[in-house]
C-alpha positions in Angstrom: 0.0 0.0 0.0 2.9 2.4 1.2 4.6 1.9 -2.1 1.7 2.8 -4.4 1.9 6.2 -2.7 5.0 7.0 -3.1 4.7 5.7 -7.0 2.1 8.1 -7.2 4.2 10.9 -5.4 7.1 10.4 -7.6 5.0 10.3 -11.2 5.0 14.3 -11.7 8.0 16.2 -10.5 11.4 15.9 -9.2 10.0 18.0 -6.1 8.2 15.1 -4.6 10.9 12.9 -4.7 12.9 15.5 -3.1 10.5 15.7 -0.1 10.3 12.0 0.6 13.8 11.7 0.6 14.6 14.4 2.9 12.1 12.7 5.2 13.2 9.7 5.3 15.8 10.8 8.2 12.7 12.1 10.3 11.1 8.9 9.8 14.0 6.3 10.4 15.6 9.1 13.2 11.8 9.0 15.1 12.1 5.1 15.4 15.4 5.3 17.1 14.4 7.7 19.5 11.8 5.2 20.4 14.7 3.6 21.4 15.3 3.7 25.4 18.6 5.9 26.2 19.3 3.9 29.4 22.0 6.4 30.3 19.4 8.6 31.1 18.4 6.5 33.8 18.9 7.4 37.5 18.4 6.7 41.2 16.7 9.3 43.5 20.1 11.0 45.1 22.1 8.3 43.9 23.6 6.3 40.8 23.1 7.3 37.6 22.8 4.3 34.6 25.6 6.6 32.8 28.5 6.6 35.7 29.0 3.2 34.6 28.6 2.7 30.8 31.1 0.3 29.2 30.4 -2.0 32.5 29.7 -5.0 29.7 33.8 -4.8 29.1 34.5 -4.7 33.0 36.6 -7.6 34.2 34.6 -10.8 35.7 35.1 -11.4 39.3 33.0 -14.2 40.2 29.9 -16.0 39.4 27.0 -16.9 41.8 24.0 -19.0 41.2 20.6 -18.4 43.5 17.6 -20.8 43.6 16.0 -18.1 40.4 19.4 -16.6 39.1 22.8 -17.1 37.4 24.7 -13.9 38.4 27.8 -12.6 36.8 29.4 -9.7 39.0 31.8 -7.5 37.3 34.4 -4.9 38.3 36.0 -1.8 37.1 39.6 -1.4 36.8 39.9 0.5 40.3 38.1 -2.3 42.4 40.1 -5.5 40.1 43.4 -3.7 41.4 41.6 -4.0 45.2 40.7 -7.3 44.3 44.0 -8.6 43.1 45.6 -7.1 46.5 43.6 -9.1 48.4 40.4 -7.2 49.4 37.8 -7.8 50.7 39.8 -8.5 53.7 39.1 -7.6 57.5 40.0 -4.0 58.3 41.0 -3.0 54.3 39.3 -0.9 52.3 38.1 -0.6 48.8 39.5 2.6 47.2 36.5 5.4 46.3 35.9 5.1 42.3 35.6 1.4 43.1 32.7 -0.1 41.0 30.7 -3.7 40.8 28.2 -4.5 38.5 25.9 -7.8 39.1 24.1 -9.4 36.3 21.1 -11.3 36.6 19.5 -13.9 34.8 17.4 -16.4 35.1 18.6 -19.8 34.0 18.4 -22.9 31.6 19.6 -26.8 30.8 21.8 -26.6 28.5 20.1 -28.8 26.4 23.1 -29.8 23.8 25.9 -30.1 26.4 26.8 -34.1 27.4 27.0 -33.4 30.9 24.3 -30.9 33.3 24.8 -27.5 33.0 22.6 -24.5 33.8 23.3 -21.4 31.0 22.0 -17.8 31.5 18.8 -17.6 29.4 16.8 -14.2 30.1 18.2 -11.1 31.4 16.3 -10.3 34.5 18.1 -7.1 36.2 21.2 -5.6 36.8 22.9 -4.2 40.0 24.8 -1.1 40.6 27.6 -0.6 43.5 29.8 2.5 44.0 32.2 3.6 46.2 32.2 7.7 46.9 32.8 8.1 50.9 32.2 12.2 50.2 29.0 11.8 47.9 27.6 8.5 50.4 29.2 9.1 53.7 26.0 7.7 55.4 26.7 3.9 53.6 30.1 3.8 54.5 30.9 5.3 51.1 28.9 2.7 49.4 25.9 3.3 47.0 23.3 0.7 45.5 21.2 0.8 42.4 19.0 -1.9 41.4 17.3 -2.2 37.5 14.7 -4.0 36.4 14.9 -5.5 33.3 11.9 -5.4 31.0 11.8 -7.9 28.3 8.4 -7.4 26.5 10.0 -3.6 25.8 13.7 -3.9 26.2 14.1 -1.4 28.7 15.5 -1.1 32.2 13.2 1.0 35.4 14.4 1.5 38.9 13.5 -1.4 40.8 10.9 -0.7 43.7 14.0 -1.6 46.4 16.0 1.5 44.6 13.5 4.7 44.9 14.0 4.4 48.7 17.5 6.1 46.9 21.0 5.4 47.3 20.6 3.7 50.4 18.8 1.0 48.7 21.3 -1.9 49.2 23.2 -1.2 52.5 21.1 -2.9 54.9 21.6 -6.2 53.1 25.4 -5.6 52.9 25.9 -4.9 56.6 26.2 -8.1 57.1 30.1 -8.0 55.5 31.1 -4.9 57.0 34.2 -6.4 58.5 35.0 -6.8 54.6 33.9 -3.4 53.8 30.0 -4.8 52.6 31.4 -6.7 49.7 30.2 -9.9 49.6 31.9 -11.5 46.7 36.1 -12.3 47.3 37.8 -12.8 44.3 38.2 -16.8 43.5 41.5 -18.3 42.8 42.1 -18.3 39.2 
C-alpha cells in the first residue's frame, strides 16, 4: 500500500521525490528515539545508569547462582586492582571510584551439552555498586542501584527496592562490614 503512494508521489515532479527523501531521516531518526537511552536512567540522590557505561567490558570477578538466578558480578579497573591485592579482607578498604556490576539472569539446561549445566537464558536485572565516601558518607561510602529489566519492551526502570535512593542496598550488605560490605572475594584463578 505504502509503495503505491509513493509511486504516485514520484509520477509528476522531481519536487516530490525531493520531499520524501529528505524525510526519510525524520522517519527512520523518530524510530530510534523510540529507542530507550538507558544512560538517562537514574536513582533518587544516587547512581546514575551513565556513571557506569562500558560496565559490559569490566573484568569478571565471580559467578553466583541463586535458587532463580545465574549472576555474573563485574568490576571496574579501580576495584580489580583491590581485588588482586587481596580485598575484601578484615580492616582493608576498597579505594573510592571502586565499581561492581551484578548481572542477573534467570537460567536454563543446556540442552546440547553431554553433561548438566545450567546457561544464562533471560536477562532479569542488573545491580549497581559504587564507592564515593564524600557523595555517600551515610553507607560507608557505598551506593546501591538496582534495575529492572523489562523484556516485553527492552528497557531497564528502577527497581521498587532503589527509589528508597542510594541507600537501597546497605542494609543487606551490613552483614560484611568487616570486609567493607562486599560480599563477593575474588576466587583463585
Amino acid at each position: 500500500m505504502a509503495h503505491l503512494f509513493f509511486a504516485r508521489l514520484l509520477e509528476g515532479s522531481r519536487t516530490p521525490l525531493f520531499a520524501v527523501l529528505a524525510s526519510l531521516p525524520v522517519l527512520f531518526g523518530g524510530l530510534a528515539i523510540a529507542a530507550q537511552d538507558r544512560y538517562t536512567l537514574r536513582i533518587p540522590d544516587g547512581l546514575e545508569f551513565a556513571d557506569f557505561r562500558g560496565y559490559e567490558n569490566w573484568e569478571n570477578v565471580a559467578v553466583s547462582q541463586t535458587e532463580t538466578a545465574i549472576k555474573a558480578i563485574l568490576a571496574n579497573p579501580i576495584m580489580m586492582t583491590a581485588f588482586r591485592n587481596g580485598l575484601p579482607a578484615e580492616g582493608k578498604l576498597f579505594p573510592d571510584g571502586s565499581k561492581v556490576v551484578k548481572i542477573f539472569w534467570s537460567f536454563k539446561k543446556n540442552e546440547v551439552s553431554p553433561y548438566s549445566v545450567n546457561v544464562p537464558d533471560t536477562l532479569k536485572e542488573l545491580a549497581f555498586i559504587e564507592k564515593d565516601s564524600k557523595r555517600f558518607p551515610n553507607t560507608h561510602g557505598w551506593a546501591y542501584a538496582d534495575w529492572a529489566y523489562d523484556t516485553t519492551t527492552d528497557t531497564f526502570k528502577p527497581s521498587p527496592l532503589s527509589q528508597s535512593g542510594p541507600e537501597c542496598g546497605y542494609t543487606c550488605h551490613t552483614r560484611v562490614s568487616a570486609q567493607d560490605y562486599i560480599f563477593t572475594a575474588y576466587p583463585k584463578r
